[in-house]
C-alpha positions as CSV (number, residue, x, y, z in Angstrom):
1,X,74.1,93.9,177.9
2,X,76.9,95.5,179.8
3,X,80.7,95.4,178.4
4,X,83.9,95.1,179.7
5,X,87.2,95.4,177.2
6,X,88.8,92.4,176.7
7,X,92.1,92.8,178.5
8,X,90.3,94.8,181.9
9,X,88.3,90.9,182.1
10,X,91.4,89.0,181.2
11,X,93.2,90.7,183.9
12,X,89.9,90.9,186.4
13,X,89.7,86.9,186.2
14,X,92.9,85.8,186.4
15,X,94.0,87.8,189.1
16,X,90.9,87.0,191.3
17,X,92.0,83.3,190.9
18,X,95.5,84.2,192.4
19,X,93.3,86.2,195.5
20,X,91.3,83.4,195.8
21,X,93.8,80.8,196.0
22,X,95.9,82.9,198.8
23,X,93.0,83.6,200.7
24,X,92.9,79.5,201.2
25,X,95.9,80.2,203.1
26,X,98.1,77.6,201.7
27,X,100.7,79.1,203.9
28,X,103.2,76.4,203.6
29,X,104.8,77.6,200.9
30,X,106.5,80.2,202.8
31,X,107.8,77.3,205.6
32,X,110.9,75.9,204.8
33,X,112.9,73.5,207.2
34,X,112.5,75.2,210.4
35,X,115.4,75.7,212.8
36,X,115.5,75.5,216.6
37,X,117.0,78.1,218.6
38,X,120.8,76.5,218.8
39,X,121.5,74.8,221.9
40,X,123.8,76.1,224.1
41,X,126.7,73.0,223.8
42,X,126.9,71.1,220.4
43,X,124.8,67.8,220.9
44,X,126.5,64.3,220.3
45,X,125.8,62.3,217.4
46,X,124.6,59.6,219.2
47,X,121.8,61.6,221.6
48,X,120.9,64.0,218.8
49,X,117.1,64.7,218.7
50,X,115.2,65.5,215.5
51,X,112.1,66.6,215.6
52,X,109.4,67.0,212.3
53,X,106.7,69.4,211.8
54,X,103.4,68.6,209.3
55,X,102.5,72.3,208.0
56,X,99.7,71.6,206.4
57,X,98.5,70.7,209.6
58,X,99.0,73.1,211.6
59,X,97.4,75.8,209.0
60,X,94.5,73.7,209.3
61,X,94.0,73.6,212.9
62,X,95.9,76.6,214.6
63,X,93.0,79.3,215.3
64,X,94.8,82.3,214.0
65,X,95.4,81.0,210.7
66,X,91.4,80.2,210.6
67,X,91.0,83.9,211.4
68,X,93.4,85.4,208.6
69,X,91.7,83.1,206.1
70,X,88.3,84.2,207.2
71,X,89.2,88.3,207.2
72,X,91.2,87.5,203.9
73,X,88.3,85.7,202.3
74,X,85.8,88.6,203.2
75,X,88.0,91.1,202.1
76,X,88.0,89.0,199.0
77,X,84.4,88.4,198.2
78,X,83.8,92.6,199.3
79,X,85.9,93.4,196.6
80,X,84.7,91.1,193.9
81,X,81.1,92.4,194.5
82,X,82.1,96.2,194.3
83,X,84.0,95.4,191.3
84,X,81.1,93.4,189.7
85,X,78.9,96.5,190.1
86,X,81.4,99.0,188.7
87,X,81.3,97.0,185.8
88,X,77.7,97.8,185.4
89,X,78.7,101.4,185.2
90,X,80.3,101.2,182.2
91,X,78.7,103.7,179.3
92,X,78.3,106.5,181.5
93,X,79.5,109.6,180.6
94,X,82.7,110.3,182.4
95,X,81.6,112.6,185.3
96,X,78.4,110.1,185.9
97,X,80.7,107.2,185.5
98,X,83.3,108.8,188.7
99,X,79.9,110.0,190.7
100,X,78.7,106.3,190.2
101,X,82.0,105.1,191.4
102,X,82.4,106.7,194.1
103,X,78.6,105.9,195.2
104,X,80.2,102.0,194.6
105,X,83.2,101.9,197.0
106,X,81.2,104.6,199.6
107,X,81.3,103.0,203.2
108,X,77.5,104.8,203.2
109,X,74.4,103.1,202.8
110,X,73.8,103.3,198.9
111,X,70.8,105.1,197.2
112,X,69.6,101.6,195.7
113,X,67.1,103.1,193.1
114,X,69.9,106.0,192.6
115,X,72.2,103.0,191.2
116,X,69.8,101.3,189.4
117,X,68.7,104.2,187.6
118,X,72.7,104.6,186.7
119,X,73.1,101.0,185.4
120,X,70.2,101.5,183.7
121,X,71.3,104.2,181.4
122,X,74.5,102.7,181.6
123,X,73.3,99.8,179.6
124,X,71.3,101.9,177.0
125,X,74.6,103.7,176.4
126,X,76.3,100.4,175.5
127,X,72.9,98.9,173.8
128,X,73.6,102.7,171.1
129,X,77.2,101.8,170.8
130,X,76.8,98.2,169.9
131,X,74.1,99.2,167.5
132,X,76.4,101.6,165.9
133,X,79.3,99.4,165.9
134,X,76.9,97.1,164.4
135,X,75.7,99.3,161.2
136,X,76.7,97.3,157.7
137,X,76.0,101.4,155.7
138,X,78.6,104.3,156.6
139,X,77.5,106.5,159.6
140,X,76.0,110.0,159.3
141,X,78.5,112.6,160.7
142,X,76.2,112.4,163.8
143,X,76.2,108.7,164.5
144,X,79.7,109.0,164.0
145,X,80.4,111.6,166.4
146,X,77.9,109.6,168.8
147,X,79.8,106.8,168.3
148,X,83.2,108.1,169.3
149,X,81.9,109.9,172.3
150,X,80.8,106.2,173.5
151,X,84.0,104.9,172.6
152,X,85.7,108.0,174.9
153,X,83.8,106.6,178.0
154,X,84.2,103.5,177.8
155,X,87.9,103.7,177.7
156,X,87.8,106.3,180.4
157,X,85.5,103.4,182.3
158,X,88.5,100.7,181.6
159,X,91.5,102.9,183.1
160,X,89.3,103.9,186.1
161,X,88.3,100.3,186.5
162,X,92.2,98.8,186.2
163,X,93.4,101.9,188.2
164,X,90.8,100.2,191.1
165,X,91.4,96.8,190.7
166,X,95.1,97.3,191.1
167,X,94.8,99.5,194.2
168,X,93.1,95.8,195.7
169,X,95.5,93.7,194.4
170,X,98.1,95.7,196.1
171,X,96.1,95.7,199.1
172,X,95.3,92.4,199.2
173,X,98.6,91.1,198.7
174,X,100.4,93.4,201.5
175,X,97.1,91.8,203.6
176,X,98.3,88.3,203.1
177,X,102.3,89.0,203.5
178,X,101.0,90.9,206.9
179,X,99.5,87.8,208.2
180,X,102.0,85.8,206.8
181,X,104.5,87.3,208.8
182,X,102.2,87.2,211.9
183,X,101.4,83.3,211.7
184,X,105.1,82.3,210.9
185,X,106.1,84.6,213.6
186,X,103.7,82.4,216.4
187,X,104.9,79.3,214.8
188,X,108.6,79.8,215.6
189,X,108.1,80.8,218.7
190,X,106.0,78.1,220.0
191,X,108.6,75.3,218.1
192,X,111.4,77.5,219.7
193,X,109.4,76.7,222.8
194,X,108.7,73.5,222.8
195,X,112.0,72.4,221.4
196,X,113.9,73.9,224.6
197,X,111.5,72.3,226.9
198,X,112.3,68.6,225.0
199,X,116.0,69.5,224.3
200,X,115.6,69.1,219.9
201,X,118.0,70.0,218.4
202,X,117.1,70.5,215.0
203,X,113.1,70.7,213.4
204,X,112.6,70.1,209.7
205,X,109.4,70.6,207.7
206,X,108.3,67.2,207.0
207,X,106.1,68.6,203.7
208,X,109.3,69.8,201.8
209,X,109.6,68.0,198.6
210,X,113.1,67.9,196.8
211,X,111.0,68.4,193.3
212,X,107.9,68.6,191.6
213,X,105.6,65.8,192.0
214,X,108.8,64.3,194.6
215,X,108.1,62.1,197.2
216,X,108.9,63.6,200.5
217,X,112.1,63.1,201.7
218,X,112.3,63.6,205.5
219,X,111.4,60.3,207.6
220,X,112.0,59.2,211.1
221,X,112.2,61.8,214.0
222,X,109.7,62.9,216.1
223,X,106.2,64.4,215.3
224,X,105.8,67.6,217.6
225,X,103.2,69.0,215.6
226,X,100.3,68.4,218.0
227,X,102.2,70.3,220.5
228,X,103.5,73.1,218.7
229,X,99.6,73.6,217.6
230,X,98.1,73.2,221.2
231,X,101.3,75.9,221.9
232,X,100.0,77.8,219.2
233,X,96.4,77.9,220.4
234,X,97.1,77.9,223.6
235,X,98.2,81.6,223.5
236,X,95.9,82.6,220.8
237,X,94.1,85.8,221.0
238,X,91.8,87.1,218.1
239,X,93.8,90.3,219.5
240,X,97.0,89.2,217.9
241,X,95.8,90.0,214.1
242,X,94.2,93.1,214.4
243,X,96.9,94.9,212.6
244,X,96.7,98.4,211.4
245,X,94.4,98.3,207.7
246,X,96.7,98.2,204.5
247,X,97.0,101.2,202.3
248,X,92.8,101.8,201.0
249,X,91.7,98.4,203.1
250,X,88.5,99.4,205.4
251,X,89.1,97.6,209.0
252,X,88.3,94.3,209.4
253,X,84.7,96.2,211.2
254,X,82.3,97.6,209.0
255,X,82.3,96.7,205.9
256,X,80.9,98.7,202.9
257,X,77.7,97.7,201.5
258,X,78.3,96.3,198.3
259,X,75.8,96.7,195.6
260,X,74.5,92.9,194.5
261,X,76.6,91.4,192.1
262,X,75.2,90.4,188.6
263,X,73.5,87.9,188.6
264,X,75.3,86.2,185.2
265,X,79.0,87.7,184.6
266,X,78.9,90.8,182.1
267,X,80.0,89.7,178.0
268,X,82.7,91.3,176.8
269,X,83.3,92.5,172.8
């Protein structure tokens, strides 16, 4: 049985939620009420053209926003299978337990019975130091000193583990924010552009709500959110999101290998 301290899994699933959730891309969030670009003469009252955009929309079906969700999820579901196998490292002594890991997160082709062999006595480790743990009599000085050499490596296993796991978050959220940037970026200009060609003067985000669990609150005006996405994809180019890699991020290109994921999630103690 493999083991994981309590606050390293705490921290492992909660934060994977929050990845997963953003890697859904519910970019709205980040919209507000959009501006046009301000015409050139104030616009009277009476000829004064509104214009309303459905966000959730065009996330849905703009082509870039597809393609950061797709990299975002892969980065994602990499990490989440490294991770899972690191975890299976845990009871090795500390050098085998940072050879191990960097075997893991290598973008080499992995020495599959090499691994196994690791997990292997890996698991034994943590099989002796649940046994002790486990002992109703007092220890001999042996089991005892046993004992708290198991308990060295597996906290030495924990920091290494959060030390990783942080390094992803980091880069997984400076990922998103990239992308973020990118897609809100495309989606002003093409509003920008369509709202000069039909003279709008102002575009408002018709998903805003004024509270939680509100009603919307913007009606009337006119829908230009099948133009602004035909804009969008009209000058889409898969080109436009290959941004420099964040930080410890591989490219988008060539993954690593991850090792198989357990197949049930590892019990903690």
């Amino acid at each position: 049985m493999s083991y994981v301290l309590c606050e390293a899994r705490a921290l492992r699933a909660a934060r994977l939620v929050a990845l997963c959730a953003l890697a859904v891309l519910p970019l709205v969030g980040l919209f507000a009420a959009t501006p046009a670009a301000p015409a050139p003469t104030p616009t009277p009252a009476a000829t004064l053209k509104i214009g309303v955009i459905d966000l959730d929309r065009i996330m849905s079906e703009y082509d870039g926003a597809k393609l950061a969700q797709m990299r975002l999820e892969g980065f994602r579901k990499e990490r989440e299978g490294q991770f899972n196998s690191l975890q299976l490292g845990i009871g090795l002594p500390e050098k085998d337990f940072d050879a191990y890991q960097q075997d893991v997160l290598s973008n080499s082709k992995l020495d599959q019975k090499h691994i196994k062999a690791q997990q292997d006595l890996a698991k034994k480790n943590m099989d002796e130091y649940q046994a002790l743990k486990d002992k109703k009599e007092p220890l001999a000085d042996k089991d005892k000193t046993r004992l708290a050499q198991l308990e060295a490596n597996l906290k030495t296993a924990k920091e290494s583990l959060k030390a990783v796991y942080d390094s992803w978050s980091h880069d997984m959220d400076s990922e998103l924010n990239r992308y973020l940037t990118k897609l809100n970026e495309t989606m002003d200009a093409a509003i920008t552009e369509d709202c000069k060609a039909k003279k709008y003067a102002v575009v408002l985000n018709k998903n805003v709500k004024m509270q939680e669990n509100a009603v919307r609150f913007v009606w009337g005006g006119t829908d230009i959110t099948e133009e602004v996405v035909k804009l969008m994809n009209d000058h889409f180019k898969p080109t436009m999101f290959d941004m420099p890699p964040a930080d410890t991020m591989p490219p988008a290109a060539g993954p690593a290998t991850p090792v198989p994921p357990p197949a049930t999630p590892p019990t903690t103690h």
